[in-house]
KOLVEX-472201 format. One record per residue (C-alpha): residue number from 0; chain; x negated, y negated, z negated. Coordinates in nm, 3 decimals, always signed. Example, Ala and Ser with C-alpha at 12.3 -4.5 7.8 and 13.67 -1.06 7.14 Angstrom:
<rs>
<r k="0" c="A" c1="-1.230" c2="+0.450" c3="-0.780"/>
<r k="1" c="A" c1="-1.367" c2="+0.106" c3="-0.714"/>
</rs>
This chain:
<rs>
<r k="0" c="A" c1="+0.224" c2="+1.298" c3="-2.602"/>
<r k="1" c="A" c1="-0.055" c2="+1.069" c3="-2.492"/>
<r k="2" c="A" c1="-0.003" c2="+0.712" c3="-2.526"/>
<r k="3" c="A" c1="-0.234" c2="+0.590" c3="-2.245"/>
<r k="4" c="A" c1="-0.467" c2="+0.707" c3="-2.024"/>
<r k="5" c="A" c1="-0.750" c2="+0.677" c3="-2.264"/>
<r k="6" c="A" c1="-0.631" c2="+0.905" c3="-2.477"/>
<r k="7" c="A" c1="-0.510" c2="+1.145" c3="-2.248"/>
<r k="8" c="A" c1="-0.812" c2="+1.201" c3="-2.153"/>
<r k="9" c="A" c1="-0.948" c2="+1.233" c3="-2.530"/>
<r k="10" c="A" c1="-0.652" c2="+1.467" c3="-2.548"/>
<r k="11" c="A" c1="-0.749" c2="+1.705" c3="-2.241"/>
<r k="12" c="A" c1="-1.118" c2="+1.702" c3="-2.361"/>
<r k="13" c="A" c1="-1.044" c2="+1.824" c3="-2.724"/>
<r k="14" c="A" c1="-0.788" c2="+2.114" c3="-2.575"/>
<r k="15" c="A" c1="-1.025" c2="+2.238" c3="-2.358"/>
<r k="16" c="A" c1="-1.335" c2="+2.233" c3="-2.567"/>
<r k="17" c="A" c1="-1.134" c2="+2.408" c3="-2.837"/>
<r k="18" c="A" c1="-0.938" c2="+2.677" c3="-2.609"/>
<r k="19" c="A" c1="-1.162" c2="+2.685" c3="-2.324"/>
<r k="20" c="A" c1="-1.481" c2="+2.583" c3="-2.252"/>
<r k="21" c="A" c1="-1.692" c2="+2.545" c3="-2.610"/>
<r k="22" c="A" c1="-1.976" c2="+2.400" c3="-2.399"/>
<r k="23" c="A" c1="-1.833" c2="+2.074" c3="-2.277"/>
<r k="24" c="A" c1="-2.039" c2="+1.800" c3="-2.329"/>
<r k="25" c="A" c1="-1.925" c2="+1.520" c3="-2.100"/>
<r k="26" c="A" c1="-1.677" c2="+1.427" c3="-1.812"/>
<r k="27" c="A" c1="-1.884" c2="+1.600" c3="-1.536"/>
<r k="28" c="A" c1="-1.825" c2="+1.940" c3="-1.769"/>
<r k="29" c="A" c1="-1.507" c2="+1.901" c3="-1.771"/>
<r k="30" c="A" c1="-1.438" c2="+1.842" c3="-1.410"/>
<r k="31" c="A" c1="-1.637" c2="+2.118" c3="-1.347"/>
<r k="32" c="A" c1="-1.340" c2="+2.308" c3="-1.563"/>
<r k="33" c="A" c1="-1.098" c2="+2.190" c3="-1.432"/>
<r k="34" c="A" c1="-1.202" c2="+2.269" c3="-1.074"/>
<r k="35" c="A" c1="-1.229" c2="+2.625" c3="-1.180"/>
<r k="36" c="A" c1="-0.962" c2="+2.654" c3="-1.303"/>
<r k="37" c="A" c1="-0.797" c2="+2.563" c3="-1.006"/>
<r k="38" c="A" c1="-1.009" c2="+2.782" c3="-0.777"/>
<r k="39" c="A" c1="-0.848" c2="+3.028" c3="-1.031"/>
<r k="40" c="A" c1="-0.498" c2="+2.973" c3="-0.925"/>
<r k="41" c="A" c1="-0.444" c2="+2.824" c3="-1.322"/>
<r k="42" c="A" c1="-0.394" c2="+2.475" c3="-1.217"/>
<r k="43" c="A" c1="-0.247" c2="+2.398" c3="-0.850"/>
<r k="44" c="A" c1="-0.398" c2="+2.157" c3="-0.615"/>
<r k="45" c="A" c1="-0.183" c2="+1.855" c3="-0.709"/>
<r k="46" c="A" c1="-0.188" c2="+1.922" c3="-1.095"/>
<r k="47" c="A" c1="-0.555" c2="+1.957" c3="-1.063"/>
<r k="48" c="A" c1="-0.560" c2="+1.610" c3="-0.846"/>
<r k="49" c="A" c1="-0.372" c2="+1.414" c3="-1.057"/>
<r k="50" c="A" c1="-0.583" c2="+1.524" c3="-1.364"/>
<r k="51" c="A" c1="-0.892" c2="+1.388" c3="-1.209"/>
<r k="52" c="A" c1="-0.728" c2="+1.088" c3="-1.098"/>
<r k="53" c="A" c1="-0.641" c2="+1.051" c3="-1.490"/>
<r k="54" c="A" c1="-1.042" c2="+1.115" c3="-1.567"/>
<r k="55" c="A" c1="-1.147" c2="+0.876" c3="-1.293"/>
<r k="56" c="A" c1="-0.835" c2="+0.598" c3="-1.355"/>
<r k="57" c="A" c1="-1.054" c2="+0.501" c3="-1.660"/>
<r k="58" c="A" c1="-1.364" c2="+0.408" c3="-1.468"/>
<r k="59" c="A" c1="-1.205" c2="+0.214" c3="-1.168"/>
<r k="60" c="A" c1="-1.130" c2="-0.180" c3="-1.217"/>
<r k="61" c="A" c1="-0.898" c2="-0.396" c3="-1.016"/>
<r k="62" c="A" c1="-1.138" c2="-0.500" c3="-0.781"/>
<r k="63" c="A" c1="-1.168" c2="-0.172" c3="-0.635"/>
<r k="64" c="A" c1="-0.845" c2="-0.112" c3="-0.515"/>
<r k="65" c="A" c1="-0.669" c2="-0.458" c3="-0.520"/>
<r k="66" c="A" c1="-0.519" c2="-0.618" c3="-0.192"/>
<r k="67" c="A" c1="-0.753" c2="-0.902" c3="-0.051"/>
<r k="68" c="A" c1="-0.655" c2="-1.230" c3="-0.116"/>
<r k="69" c="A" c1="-0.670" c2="-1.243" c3="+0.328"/>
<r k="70" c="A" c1="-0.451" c2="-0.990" c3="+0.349"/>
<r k="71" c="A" c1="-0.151" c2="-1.085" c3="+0.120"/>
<r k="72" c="A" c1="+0.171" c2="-1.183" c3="+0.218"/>
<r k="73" c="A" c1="+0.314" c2="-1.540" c3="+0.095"/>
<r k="74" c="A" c1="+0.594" c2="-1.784" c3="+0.073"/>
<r k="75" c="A" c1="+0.572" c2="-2.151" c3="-0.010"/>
<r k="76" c="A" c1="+0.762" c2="-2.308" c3="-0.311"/>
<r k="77" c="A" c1="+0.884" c2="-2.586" c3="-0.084"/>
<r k="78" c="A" c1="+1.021" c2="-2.368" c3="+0.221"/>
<r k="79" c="A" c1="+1.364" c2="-2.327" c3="+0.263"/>
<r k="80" c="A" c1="+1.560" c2="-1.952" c3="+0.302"/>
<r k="81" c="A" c1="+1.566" c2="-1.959" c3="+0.704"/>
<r k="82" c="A" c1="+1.168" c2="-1.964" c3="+0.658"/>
<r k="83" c="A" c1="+1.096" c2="-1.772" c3="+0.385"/>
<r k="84" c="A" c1="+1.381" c2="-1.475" c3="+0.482"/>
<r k="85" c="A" c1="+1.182" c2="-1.358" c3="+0.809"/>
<r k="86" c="A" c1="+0.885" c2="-1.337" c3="+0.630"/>
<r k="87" c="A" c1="+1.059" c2="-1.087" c3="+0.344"/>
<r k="88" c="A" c1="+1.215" c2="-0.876" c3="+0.633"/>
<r k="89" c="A" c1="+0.947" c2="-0.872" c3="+0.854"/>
<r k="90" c="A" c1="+0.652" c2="-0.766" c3="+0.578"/>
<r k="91" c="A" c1="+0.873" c2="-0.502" c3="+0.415"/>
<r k="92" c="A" c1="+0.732" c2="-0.551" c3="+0.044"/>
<r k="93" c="A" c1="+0.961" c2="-0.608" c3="-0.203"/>
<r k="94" c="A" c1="+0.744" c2="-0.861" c3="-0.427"/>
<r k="95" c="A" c1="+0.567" c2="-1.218" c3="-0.296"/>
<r k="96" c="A" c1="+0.370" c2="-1.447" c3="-0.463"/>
<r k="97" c="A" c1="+0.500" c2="-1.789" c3="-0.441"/>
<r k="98" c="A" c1="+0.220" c2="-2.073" c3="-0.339"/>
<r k="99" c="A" c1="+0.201" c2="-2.444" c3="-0.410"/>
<r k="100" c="A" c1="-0.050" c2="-2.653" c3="-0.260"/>
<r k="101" c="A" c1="-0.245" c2="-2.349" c3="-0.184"/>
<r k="102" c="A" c1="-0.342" c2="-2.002" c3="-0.218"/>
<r k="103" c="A" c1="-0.538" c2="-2.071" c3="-0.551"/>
<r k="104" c="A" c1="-0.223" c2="-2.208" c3="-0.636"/>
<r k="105" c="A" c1="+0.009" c2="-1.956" c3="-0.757"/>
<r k="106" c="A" c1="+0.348" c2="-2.080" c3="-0.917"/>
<r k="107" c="A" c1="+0.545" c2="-1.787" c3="-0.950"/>
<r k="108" c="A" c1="+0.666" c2="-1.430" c3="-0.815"/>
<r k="109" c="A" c1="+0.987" c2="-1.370" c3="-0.526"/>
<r k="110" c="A" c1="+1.118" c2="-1.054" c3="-0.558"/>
<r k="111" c="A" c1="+1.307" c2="-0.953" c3="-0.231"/>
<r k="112" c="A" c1="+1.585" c2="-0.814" c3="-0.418"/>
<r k="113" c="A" c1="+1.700" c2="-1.136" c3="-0.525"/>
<r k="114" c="A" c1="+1.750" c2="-1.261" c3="-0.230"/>
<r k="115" c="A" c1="+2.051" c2="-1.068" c3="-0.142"/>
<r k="116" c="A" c1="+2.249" c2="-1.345" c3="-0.275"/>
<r k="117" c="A" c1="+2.169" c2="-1.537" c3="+0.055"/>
<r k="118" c="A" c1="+2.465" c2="-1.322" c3="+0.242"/>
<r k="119" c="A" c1="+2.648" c2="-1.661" c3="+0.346"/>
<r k="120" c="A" c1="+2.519" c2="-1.996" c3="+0.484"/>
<r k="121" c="A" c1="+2.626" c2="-2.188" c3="+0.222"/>
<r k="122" c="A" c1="+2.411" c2="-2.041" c3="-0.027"/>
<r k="123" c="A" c1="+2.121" c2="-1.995" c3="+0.172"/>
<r k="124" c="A" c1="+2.196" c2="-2.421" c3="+0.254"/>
<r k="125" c="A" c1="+2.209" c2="-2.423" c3="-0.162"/>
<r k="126" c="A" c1="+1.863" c2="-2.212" c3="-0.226"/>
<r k="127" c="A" c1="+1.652" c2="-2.350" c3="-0.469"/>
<r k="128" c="A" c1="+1.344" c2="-2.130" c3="-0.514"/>
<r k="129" c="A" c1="+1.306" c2="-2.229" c3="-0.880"/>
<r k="130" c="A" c1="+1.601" c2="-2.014" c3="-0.972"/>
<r k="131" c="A" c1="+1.446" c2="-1.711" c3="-0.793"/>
<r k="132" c="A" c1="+1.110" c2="-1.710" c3="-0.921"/>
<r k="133" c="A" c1="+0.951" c2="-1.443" c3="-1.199"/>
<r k="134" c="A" c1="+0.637" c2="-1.587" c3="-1.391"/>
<r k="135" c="A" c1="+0.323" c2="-1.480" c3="-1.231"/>
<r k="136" c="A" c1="+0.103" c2="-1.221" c3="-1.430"/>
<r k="137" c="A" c1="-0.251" c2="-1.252" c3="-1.374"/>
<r k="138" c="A" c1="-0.572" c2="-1.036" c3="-1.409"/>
<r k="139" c="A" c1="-0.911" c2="-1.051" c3="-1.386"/>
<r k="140" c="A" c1="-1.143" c2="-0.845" c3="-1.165"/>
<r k="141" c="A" c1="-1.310" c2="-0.647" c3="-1.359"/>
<r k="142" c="A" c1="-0.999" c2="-0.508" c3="-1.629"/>
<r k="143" c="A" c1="-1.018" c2="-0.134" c3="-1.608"/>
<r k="144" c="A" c1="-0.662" c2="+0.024" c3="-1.431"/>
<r k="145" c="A" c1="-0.583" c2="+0.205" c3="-1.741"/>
<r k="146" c="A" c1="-0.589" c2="-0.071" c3="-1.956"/>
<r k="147" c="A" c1="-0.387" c2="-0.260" c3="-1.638"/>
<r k="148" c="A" c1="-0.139" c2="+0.014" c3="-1.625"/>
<r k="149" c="A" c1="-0.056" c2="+0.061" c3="-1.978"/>
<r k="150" c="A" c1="+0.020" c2="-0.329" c3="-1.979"/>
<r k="151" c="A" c1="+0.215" c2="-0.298" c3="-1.695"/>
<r k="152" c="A" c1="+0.443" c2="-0.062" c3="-1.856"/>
<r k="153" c="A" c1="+0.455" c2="-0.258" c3="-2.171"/>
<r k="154" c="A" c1="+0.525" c2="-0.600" c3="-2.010"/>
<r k="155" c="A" c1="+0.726" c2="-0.403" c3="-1.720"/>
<r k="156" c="A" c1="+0.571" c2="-0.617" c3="-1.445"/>
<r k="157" c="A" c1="+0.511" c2="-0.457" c3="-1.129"/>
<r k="158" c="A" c1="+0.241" c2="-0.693" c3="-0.955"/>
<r k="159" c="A" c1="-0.049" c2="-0.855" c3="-1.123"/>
<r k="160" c="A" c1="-0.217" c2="-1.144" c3="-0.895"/>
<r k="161" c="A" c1="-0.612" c2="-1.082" c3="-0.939"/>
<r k="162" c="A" c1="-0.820" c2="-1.393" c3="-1.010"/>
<r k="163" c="A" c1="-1.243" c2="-1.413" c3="-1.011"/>
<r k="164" c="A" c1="-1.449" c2="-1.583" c3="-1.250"/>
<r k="165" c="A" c1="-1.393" c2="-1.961" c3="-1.127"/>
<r k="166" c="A" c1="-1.010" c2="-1.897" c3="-1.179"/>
<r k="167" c="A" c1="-0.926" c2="-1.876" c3="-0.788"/>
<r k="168" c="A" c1="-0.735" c2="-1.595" c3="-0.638"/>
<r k="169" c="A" c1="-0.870" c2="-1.315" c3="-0.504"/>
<r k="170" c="A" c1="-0.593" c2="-1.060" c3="-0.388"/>
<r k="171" c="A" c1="-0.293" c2="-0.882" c3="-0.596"/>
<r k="172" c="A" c1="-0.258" c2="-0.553" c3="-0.741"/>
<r k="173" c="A" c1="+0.059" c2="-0.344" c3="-0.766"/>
<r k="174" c="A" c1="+0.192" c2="-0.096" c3="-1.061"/>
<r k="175" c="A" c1="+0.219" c2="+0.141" c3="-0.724"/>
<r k="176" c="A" c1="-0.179" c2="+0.063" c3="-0.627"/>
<r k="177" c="A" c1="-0.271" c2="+0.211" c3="-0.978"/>
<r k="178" c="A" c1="-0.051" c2="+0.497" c3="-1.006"/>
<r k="179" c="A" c1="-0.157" c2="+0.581" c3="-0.650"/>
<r k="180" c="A" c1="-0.505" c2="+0.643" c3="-0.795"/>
<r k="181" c="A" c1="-0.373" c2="+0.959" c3="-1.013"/>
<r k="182" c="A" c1="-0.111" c2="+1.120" c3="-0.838"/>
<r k="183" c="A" c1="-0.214" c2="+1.040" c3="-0.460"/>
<r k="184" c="A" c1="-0.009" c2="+0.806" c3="-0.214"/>
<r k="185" c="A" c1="+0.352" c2="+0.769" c3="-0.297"/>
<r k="186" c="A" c1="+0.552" c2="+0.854" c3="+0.035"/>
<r k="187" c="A" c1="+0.826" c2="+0.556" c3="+0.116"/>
<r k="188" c="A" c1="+1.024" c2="+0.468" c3="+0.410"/>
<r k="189" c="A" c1="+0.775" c2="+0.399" c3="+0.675"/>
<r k="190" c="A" c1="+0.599" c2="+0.755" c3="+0.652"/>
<r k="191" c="A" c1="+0.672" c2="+0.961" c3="+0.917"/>
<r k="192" c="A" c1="+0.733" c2="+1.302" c3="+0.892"/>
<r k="193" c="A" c1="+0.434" c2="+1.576" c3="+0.927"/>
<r k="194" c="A" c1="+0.607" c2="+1.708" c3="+1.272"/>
<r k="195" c="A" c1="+0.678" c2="+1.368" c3="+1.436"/>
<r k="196" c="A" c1="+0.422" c2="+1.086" c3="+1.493"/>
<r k="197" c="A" c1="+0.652" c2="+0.868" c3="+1.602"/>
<r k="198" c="A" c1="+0.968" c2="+0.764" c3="+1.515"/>
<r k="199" c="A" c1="+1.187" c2="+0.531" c3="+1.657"/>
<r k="200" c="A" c1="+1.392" c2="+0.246" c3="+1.412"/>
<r k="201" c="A" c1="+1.528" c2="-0.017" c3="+1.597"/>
<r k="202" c="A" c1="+1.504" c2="-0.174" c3="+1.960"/>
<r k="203" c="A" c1="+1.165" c2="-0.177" c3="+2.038"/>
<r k="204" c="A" c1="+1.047" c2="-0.114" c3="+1.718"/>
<r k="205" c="A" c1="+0.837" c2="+0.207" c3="+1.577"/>
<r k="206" c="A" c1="+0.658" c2="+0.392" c3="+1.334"/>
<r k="207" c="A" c1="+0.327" c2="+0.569" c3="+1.417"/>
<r k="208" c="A" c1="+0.128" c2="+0.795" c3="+1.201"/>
<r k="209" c="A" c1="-0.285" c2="+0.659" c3="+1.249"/>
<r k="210" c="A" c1="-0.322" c2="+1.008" c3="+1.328"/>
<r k="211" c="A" c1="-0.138" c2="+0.974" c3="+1.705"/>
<r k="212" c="A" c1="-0.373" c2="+1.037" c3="+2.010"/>
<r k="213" c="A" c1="-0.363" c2="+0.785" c3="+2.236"/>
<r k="214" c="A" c1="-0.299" c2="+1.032" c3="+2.497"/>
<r k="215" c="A" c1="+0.093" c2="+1.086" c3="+2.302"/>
<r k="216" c="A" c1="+0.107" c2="+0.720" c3="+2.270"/>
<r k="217" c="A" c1="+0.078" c2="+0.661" c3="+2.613"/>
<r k="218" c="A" c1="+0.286" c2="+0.922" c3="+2.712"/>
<r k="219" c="A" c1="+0.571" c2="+0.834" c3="+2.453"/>
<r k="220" c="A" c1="+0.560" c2="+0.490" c3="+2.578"/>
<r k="221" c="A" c1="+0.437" c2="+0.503" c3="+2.965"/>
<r k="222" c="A" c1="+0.130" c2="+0.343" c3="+2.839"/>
<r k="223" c="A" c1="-0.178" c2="+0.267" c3="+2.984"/>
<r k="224" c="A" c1="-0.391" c2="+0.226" c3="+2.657"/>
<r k="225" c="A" c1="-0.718" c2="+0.325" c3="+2.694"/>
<r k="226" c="A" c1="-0.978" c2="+0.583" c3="+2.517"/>
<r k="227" c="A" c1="-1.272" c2="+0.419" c3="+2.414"/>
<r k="228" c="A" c1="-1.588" c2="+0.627" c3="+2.325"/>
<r k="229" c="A" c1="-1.552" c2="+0.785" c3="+2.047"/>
<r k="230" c="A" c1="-1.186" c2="+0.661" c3="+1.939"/>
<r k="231" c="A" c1="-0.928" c2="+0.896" c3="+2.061"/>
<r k="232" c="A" c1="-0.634" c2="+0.847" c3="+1.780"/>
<r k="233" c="A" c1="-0.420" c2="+0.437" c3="+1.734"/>
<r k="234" c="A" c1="-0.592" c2="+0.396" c3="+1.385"/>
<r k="235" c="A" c1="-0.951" c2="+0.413" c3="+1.569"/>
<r k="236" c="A" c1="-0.772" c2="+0.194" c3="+1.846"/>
<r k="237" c="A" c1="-0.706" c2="-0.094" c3="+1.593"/>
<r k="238" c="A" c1="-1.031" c2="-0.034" c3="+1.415"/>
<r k="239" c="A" c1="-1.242" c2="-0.110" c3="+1.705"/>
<r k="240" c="A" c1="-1.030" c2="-0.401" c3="+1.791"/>
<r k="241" c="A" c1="-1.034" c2="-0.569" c3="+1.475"/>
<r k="242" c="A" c1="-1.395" c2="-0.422" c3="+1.422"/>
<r k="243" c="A" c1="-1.349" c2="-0.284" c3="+1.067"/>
<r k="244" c="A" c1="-1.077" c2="-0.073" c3="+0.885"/>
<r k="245" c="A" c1="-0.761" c2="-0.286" c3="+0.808"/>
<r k="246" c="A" c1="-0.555" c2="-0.304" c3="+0.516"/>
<r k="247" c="A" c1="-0.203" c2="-0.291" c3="+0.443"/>
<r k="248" c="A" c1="-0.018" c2="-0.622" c3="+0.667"/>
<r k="249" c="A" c1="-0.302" c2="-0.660" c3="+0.910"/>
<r k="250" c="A" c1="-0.199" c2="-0.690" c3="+1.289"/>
<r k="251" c="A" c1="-0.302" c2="-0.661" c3="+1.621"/>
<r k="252" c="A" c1="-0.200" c2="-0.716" c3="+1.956"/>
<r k="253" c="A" c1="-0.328" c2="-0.425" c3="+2.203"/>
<r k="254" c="A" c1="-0.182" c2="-0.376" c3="+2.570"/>
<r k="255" c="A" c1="+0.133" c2="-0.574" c3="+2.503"/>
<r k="256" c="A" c1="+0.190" c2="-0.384" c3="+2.160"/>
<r k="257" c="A" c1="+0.224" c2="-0.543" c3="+1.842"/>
<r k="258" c="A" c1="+0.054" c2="-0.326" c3="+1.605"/>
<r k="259" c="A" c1="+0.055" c2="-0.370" c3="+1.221"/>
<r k="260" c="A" c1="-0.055" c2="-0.164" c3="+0.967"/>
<r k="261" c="A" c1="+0.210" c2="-0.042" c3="+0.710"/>
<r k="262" c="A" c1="-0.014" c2="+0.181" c3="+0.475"/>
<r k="263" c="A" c1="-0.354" c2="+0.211" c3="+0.436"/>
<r k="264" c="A" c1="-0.602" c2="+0.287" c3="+0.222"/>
<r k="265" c="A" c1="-0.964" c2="+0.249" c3="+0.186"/>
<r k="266" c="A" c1="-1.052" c2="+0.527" c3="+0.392"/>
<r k="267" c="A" c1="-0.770" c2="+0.542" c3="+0.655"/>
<r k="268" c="A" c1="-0.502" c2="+0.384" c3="+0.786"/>
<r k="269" c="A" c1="-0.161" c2="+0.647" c3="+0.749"/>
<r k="270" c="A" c1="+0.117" c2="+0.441" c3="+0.899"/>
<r k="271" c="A" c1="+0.151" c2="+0.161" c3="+1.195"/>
<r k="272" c="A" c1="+0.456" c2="-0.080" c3="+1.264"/>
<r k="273" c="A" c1="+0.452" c2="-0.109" c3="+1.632"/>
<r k="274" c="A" c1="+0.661" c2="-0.350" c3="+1.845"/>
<r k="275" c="A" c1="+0.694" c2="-0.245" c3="+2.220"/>
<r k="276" c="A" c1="+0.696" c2="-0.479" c3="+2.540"/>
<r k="277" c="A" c1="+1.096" c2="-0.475" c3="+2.625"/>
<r k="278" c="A" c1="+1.021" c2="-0.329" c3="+2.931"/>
<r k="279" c="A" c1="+0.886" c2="-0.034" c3="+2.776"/>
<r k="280" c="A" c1="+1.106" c2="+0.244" c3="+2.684"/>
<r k="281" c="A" c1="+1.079" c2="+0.575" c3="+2.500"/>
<r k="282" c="A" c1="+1.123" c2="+0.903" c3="+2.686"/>
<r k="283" c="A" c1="+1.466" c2="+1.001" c3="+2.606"/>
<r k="284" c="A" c1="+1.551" c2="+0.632" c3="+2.759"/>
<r k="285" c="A" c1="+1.369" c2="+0.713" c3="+3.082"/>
<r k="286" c="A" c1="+1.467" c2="+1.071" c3="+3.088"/>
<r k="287" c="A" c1="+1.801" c2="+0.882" c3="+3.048"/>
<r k="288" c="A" c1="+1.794" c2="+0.581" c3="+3.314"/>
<r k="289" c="A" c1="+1.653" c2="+0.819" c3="+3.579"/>
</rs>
């Protein structure tokens, strides 16, 4: 088999040119290929996917897919559990760099498992953050994904914190960011299924697919949101409040919602975490109360 990504592509390229296509001379050849072959019905759509996110893996570097240094979630080294707890359960990630004086600053890396060793008060009154903490792994900018992954996998890290020239930070980059890039997003527990945009998880709090018309919002809810020009779905909502497409732990408030975005990527945003006003209720409540 393969032993990276680099020479999986070598691999592919020799295979074909010797079974398939004599005339290859480069990667736009081969894509072309590949792609018919899978107009052909010889490779499916999400074979023929992930072997052009293997082709294109090798050209992308960190900085193209890396979260923004705005937009990641922290805890400080000198907080104590009762602060740095809401801040693990509220963000749903599982890893968090740990700052120092700053945000160029980074000592180490909190991973939320470890935490569940805070079940009684007298350990949380005990935590020391020191004996929590992973060593920080960190990249530059411009090192290619393959290269990124295959280290990764060596080192088994899971989150690389992405530094520019001058040494500061400048966002964070997950073994889930790069593998994203070949096989397509990895569904987890805050997608919503294709038949339901929005799902219901605790009091007052909810999942929405980006996808949801305003007009089901509002009817879900007994909202009041309104249709701009032009923006008719909640990801355009929050994209002409905040003026740009968000990333991934970006929030808004809109109409007495608390909107943040759960996944995203740099085209879309797929999933929303949205807290209701308490006086709002969901259908089945109304239906319910009435």
């Amino acid at each position: 088999m393969p032993k990276d990504l680099n020479s999986t592509g070598r691999w592919l390229m020799k295979r074909l040119a010797q079974g398939l296509a004599p005339e290859l001379q480069d990667r736009k050849d081969l894509l072309a290929v590949l792609r018919e072959a899978g107009e052909r019905g010889l490779v499916d759509g999400d074979a023929l996917t992930m072997l052009e996110g293997v082709l294109e893996v090798g050209d992308l570097q960190v900085r193209d897919i890396m979260v923004p240094r705005a937009q990641m979630v922290f805890v400080r080294r000198d907080e104590p559990a009762a602060r740095i707890l809401p801040v693990v359960v509220e963000s749903g990630h599982s890893r968090f760099p740990v700052m120092d004086e700053d945000r160029d600053d980074i000592v180490g890396i909190l991973l939320a498992k470890d935490l569940l060793r805070l079940t009684t008060a007298s350990a949380r009154e005990r935590f020391d953050i020191r004996e929590y903490m992973r060593p920080a792994v960190f990249v530059p900018e411009s090192k290619r994904l393959n290269v990124l992954l295959k280290e990764f996998r060596r080192n088994r890290n899971h989150m690389a914190i992405v530094v520019d020239e001058y040494g500061g930070v400048s966002g964070l980059c997950t073994i889930e960011d790069v593998i994203e890039q070949i096989v397509g997003e990895i569904d987890d527990e805050f997608d919503v299924e294709d038949d339901q945009n929005i799902r219901r998880d605790a009091e007052a709090q909810f999942t929405v697919r980006g996808v949801t018309r305003i007009a089901e919002f509002n009817e879900y809810f007994g909202a009041r949101l309104s249709e701009a020009e032009g923006v008719d779905t909640v990801a355009g909502l929050l994209m002409k409040e905040l003026g740009r497409l968000p990333r991934r732990g970006e929030s808004a408030s809109i109409g007495g919602f608390e909107f943040r975005v759960l996944r995203a990527d740099r085209r879309r945003i797929d999933a929303l975490r949205v807290v209701a006003p308490r006086d709002v209720l969901p259908p089945d409540e109304r239906a319910a109360g009435a």
